[in-house]
C-alpha positions as CSV (number, residue, x, y, z in Angstrom):
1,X,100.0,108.3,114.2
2,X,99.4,111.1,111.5
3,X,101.0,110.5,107.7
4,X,103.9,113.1,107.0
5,X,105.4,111.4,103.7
6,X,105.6,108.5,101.4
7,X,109.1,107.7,101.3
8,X,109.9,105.8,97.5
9,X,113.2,104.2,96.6
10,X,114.0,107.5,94.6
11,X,112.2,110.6,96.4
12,X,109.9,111.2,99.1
13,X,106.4,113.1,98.4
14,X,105.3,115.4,101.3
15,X,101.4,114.2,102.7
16,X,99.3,114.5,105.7
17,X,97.0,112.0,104.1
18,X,96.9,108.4,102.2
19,X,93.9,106.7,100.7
20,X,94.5,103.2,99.3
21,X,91.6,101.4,97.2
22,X,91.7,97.8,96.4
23,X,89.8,95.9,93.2
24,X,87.1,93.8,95.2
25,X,85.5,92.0,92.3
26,X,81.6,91.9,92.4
27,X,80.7,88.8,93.1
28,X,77.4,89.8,94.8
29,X,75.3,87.8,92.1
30,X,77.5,84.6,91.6
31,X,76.5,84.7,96.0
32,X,73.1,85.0,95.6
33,X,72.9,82.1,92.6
34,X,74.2,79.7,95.5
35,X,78.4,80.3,94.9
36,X,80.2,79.7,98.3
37,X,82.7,83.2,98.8
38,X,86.3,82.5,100.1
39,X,89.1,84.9,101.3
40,X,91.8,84.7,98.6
41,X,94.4,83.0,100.3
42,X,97.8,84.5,100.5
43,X,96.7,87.5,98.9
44,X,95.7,90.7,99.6
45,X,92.2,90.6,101.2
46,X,90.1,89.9,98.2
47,X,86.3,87.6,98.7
48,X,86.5,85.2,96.2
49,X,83.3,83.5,94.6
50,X,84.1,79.9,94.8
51,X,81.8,76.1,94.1
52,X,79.6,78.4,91.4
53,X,76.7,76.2,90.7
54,X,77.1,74.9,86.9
55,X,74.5,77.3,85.2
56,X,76.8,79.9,86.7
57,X,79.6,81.5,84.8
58,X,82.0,84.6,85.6
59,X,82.9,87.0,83.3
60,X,85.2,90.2,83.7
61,X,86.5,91.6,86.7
62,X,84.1,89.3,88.5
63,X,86.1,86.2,87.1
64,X,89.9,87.9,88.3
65,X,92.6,86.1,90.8
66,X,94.1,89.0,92.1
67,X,97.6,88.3,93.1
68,X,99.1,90.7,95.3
69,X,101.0,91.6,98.1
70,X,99.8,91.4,101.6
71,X,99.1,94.4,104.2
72,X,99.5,95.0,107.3
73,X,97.3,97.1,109.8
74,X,97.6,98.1,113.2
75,X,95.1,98.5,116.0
76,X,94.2,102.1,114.6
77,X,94.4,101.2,111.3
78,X,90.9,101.7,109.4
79,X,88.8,98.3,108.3
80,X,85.9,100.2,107.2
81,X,86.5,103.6,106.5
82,X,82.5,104.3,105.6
83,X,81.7,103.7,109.1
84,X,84.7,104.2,110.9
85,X,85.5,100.9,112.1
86,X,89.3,100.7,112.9
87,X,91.0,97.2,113.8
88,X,90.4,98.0,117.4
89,X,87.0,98.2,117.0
90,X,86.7,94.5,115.7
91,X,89.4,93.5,118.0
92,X,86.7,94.9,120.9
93,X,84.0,92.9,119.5
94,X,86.0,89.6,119.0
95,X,87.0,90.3,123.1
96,X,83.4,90.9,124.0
97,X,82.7,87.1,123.0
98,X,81.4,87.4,119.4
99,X,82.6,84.6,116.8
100,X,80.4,85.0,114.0
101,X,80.9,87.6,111.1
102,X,77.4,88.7,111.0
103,X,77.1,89.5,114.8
104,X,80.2,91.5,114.6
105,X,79.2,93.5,111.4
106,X,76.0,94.5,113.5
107,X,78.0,95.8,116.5
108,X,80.4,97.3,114.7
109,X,79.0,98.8,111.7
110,X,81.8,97.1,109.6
111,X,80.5,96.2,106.1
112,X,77.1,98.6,106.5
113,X,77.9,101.5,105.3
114,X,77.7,103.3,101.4
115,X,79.9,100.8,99.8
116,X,78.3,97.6,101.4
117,X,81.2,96.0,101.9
118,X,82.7,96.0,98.6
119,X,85.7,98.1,99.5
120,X,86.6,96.9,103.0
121,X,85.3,93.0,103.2
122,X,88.4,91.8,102.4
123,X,90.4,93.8,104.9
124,X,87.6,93.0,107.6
125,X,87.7,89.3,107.0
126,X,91.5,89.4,107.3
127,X,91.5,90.9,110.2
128,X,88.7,89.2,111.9
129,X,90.9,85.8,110.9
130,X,93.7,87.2,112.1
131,X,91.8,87.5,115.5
132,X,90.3,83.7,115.5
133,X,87.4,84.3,114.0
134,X,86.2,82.3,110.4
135,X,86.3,84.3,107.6
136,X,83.2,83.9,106.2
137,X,82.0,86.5,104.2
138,X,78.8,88.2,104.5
139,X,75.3,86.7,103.3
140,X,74.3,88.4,100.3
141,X,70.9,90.3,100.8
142,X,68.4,90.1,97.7
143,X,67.4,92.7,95.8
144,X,64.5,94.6,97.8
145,X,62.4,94.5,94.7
146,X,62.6,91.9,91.0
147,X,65.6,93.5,89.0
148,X,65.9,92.7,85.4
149,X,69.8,91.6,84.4
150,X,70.2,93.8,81.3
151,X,69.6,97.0,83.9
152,X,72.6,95.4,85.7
153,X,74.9,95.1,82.6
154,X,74.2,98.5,81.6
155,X,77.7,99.6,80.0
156,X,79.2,95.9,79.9
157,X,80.9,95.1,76.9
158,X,81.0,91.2,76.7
């Protein structure tokens, strides 16, 4: 189904394409320091860092609750649009026999590309849930070599 037009209360604006972004904190870190993630519930698809150890604290966007509406997606409706993994896709892979979120990532591609999963976890883990399976969100990888924290906070204002 192609896009023609957003229709608002007020006007309609003439498209053939629509790109929505959602804020997925970073939360990569708090995950690696021993945090448990969570899928927000009765949001929209956010991974949420949850049980922090208690030498861990959150600060910024990190720290946020988002609270907003919910989505819905259809079988050709994009989960991950850096590797072109549609809801179909993950449906297929939940059919197949696969339960797990890390088994399904590696058959479909979900998660892998450029963004790592920052953009499309939550919208992957939704729909995998939706579909049986738990929504566990992904095991953090280590840094492939020591990283120093003040090269990550480059630009943060405390």
């Amino acid at each position: 189904m192609a896009v023609e037009a957003i229709e608002f209360e007020r006007h309609t604006i003439d498209c053939d394409i629509l790109a929505l972004a959602l804020d997925q904190p970073a939360i990569e870190l708090a995950l690696l320091a021993g945090s448990r993630g969570l899928l927000g519930p009765g949001t929209m698809p956010v991974v949420l860092p949850e049980e922090l150890p208690a030498w861990v604290e959150l600060r910024g966007r990190a720290a946020a609750r988002p609270e907003l509406p919910g989505c819905t997606t259809n079988l050709d409706a994009f989960a991950c649009t850096c590797e072109d993994v549609r809801i179909r896709d993950l449906e297929a892979a939940v059919a197949s026999g696969l339960r797990d979120v890390e088994l399904i990532k590696r058959r479909t591609g979900a998660m892998t590309g450029s963004c790592q999963g920052k953009i499309c976890q939550g919208t992957v883990l939704t729909a995998l849930r939706d579909l049986g399976v738990e929504p566990r969100p992904m095991t953090p990888r280590p840094f492939a070599r020591p990283t120093r924290l003040a090269d990550l906070a480059c630009g943060y204002d405390a």
